[in-house]
N, C-alpha and C positions, 0 to 999 in steps of 0.2 A: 504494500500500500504506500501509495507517495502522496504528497501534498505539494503541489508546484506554487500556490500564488502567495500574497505577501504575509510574510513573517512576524510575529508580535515575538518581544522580550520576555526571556525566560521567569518565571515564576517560582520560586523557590519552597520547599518541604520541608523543614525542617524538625526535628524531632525535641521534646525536652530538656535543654541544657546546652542546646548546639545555636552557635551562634552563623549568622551569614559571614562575619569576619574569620570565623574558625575555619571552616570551607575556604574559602579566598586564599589564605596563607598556607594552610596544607598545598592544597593545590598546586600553591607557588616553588614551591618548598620542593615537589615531587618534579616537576617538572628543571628545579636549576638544580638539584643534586642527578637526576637523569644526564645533564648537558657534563655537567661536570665529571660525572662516572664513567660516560662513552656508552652506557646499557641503561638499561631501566634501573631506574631504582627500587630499592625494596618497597617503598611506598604504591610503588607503581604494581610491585608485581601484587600486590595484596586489594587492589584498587578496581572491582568489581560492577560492572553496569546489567544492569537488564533496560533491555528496550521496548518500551508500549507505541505503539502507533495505532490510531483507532479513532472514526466520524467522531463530529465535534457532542453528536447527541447522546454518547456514551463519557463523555470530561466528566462530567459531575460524580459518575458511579464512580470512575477508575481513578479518583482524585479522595472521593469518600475514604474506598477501600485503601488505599494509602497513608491518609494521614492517620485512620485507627491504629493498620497494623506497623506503620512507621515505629510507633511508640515502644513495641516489645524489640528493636535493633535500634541501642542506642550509636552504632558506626555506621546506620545507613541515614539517608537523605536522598530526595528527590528534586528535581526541577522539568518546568514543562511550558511550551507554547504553544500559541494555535498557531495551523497551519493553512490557510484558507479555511474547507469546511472539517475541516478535522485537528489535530492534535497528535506532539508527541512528547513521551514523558518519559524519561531516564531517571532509573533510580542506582546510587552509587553505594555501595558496599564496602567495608572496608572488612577483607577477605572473604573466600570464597563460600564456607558454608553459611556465612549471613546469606549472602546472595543468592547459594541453592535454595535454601529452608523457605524466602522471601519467595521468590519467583515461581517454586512449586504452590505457595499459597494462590500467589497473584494468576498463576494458570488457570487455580483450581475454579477460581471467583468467578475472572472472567469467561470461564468455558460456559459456566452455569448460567452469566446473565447476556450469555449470546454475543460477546463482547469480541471473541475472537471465536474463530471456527475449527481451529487445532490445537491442542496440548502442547502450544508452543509460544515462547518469547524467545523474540532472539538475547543474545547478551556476549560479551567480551572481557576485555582485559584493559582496565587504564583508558587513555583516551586514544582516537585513530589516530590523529594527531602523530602518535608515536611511531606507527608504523613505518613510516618512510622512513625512519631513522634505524629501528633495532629490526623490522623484518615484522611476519603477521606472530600476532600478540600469542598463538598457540604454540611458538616454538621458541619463544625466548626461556624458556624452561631450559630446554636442549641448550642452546647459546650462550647462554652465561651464567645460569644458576644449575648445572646438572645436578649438582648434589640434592637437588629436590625427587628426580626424578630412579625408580628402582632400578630403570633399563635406562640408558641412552641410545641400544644399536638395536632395531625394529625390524633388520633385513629379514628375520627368521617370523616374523607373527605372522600368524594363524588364526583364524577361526571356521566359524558354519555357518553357511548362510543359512539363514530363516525361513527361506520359501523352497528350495528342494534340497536342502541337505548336502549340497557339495562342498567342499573345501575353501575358502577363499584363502588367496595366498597374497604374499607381498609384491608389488609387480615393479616395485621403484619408487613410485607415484602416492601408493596407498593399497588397499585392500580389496582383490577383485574378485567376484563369483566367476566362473567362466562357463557354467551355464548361463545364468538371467541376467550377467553383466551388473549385478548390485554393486557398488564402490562407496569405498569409505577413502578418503583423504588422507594422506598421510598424519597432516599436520591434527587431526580428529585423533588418530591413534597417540599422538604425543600427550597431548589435551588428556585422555583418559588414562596414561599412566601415571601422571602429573596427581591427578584429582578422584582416581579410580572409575569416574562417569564421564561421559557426554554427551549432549546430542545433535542430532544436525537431522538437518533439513537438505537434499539434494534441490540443486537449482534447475536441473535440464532432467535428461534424458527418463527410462519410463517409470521409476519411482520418483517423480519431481513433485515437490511437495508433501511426499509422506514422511512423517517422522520416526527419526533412529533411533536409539539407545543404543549405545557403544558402552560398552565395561570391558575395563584390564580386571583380571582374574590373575595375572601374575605367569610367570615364567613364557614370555611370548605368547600370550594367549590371551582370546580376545572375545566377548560377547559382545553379537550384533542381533538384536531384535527390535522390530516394529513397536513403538508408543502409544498403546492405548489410551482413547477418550472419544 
């Protein structure tokens, strides 16, 4: 969903105790010790967004549900604008299981009040912003913090696909059926040994738009099933 016409200023969420200036200097903070380090900073790597995008006649519900459950993550925070006839609202986390616990809720809501039409928010790492400097935000794990992750060398993972049972292997790239052609990304496979889960959303070919669940299970080995909802 995109929203092409003009942009209003962001809107801020804040939780009890959390000031707008607190946000502002963090921020700042993350961004000149990144310049200064040549990598992300640790702030950066701990700096978690989920993304709502959703018509403007749904802001009230998705704004509601927000500022309630905002209050049980006192290191998340939210900001949001309108988009022409719609709206988007990013909520920032500071590390990743606020983010998951948050965003499963936030799926759960939305799915219920018709709000989105799949068990899915997108979400990332830090700002894009970053990308062009350290690489996409799923492999700076690998890049310069490995010690986070159990495996750093993926050429041997394995798993089953979910729809007939054949092998998926590693092909360079990522993870391919070579019956039904299902692929998982490499940078997906990094992402779930990093955090144990992930999921994605393919953009093209004939699973486009159905949603994944990736889990590392450990020793090159790799659970991929379909997202119920």
């Amino acid at each position: 969903m995109g929203f092409m016409e003009r942009k209003s200023k962001w809107s801020l969420i804040l939780p009890e105790g959390l000031e707008e200036y607190d946000v502002v200097s963090y921020c700042r903070s993350c961004r000149r010790e990144s310049r200064e380090y040549g990598k992300p900073s640790i702030k950066a790597m701990n700096c978690w967004k989920i993304i709502v995008e959703a018509y403007i006649e749904f802001k009230d519900q998705v704004i509601g549900f927000v500022k309630e459950n905002i209050k049980s993550y006192n290191n998340c925070w939210a900001q949001y604008r309108v988009l022409g006839d719609g709206f988007i609202l990013l909520i920032n986390c500071r590390g990743w299981r606020n983010m998951w616990d948050l965003r499963s809720k936030l799926i759960d809501d939305l799915m219920k009040q018709g709000v989105i039409d799949k068990p899915y928010l997108p979400y990332r790492r830090a700002g894009g912003y970053y990308d062009s400097n350290f690489g996409p935000w799923r492999l700076w794990a690998r890049d310069y913090y490995p010690d986070k992750l159990r495996i750093t060398n993926i050429v041997h993972a394995r798993s089953i696909c979910p729809f007939d049972g054949a092998i998926m292997e590693f092909t360079g790239k990522g993870l391919k059926c070579g019956l039904c052609g299902l692929f998982i990304p490499e940078t997906l496979l990094y992402e779930a040994v990093e955090n144990g889960i992930a999921e994605y959303v393919p953009k093209q070919g004939f699973y486009r738009d159905k949603v994944f669940i990736l889990r590392y299970v450990g020793s090159d080995r790799f659970i991929v099933e379909p997202k119920k909802g």
